[in-house]
C-alpha positions as CSV (number, residue, x, y, z in Angstrom):
1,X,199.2,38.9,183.2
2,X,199.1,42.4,183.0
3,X,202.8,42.7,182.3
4,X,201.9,40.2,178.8
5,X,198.7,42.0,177.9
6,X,200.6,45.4,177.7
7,X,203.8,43.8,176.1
8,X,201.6,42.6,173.4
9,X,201.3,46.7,172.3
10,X,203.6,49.5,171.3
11,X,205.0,51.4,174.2
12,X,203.7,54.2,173.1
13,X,200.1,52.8,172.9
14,X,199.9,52.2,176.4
15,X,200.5,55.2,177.0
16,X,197.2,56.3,174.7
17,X,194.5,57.8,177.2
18,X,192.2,55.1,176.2
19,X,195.4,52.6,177.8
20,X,196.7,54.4,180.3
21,X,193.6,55.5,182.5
22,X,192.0,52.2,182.9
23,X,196.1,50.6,183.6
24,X,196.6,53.5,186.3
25,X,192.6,52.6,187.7
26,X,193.1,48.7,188.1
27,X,197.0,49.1,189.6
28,X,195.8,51.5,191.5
29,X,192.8,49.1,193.1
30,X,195.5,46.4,193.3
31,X,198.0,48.2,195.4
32,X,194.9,49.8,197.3
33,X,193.4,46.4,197.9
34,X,196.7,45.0,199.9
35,X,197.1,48.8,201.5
36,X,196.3,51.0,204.1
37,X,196.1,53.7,200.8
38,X,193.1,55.2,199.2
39,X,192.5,57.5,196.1
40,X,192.9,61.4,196.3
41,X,193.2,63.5,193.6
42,X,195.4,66.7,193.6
43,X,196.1,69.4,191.9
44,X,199.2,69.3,190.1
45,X,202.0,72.2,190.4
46,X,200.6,72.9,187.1
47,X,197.6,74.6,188.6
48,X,195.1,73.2,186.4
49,X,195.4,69.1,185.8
50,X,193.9,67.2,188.6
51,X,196.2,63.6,189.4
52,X,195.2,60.8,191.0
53,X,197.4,59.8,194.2
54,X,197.4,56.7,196.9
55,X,197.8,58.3,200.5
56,X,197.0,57.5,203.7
57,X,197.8,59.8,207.1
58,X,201.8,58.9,206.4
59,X,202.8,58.4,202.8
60,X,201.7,59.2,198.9
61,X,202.2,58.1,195.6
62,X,201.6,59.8,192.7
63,X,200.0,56.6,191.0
64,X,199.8,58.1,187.3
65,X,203.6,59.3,187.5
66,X,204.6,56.4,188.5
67,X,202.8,54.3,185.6
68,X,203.8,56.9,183.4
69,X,207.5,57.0,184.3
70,X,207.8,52.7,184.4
71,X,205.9,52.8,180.8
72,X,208.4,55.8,179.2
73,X,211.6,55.6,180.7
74,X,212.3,51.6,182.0
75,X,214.2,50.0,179.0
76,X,212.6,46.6,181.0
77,X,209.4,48.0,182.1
78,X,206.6,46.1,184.1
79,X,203.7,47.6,185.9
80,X,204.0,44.1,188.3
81,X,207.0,46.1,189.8
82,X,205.0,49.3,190.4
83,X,202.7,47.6,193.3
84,X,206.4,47.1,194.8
85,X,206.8,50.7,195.3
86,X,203.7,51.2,197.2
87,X,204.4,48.1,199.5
C-alpha cells in the first residue's frame, strides 16, 4: 500500500522533507513494531545533523539512509523491501 501511494509521485518528491520524514516515521514504527529495535538518534559524522536509527543492545540501522538510499538509487525501489533489512 505504501509501495502504490509513493509510486503515484515523482521520485524526487518523496524525497521532499514534507514526504520523506513522515515515510521514514511510519517504516520506522513498522519495523519497530515486529522488532526488538527502538528509536535513537545520533549525531552524524557530520557533527551537526542529528539521524534517526533503530538499535537494540546488538545491531543498528540507520533508518533515514536506508529510505533515502532505496528512494535515490534502486532503479525498482520499494520501501516494503526496507522492513526486510531490519528483520
Amino acid at each position: 500500500m505504501v509501495d502504490q501511494a509513493i509510486h503515484q509521485k515523482e521520485r524526487y518528491e518523496c524525497l521532499l522533507p514534507e514526504v520523506f520524514t513522515p515515510l521514514v516515521a511510519y517504516l520506522g514504527e513498522v519495523v519497530k513494531s515486529r522488532t526488538d529495535l527502538d528509536w535513537e538518534m545520533r549525531l552524524a559524522s557530520n557533527g551537526t545533523t542529528w539521524e534517526p536509527w533503530l538499535v537494540s543492545s546488538n545491531r543498528s540501522f540507520p533508518i533515514a539512509s536506508i529510505v533515502y538510499d532505496e528512494l535515490s538509487e534502486e532503479p525498482d525501489y520499494s520501501v516494503s523491501a526496507i522492513a526486510d533489512v531490519c528483520f
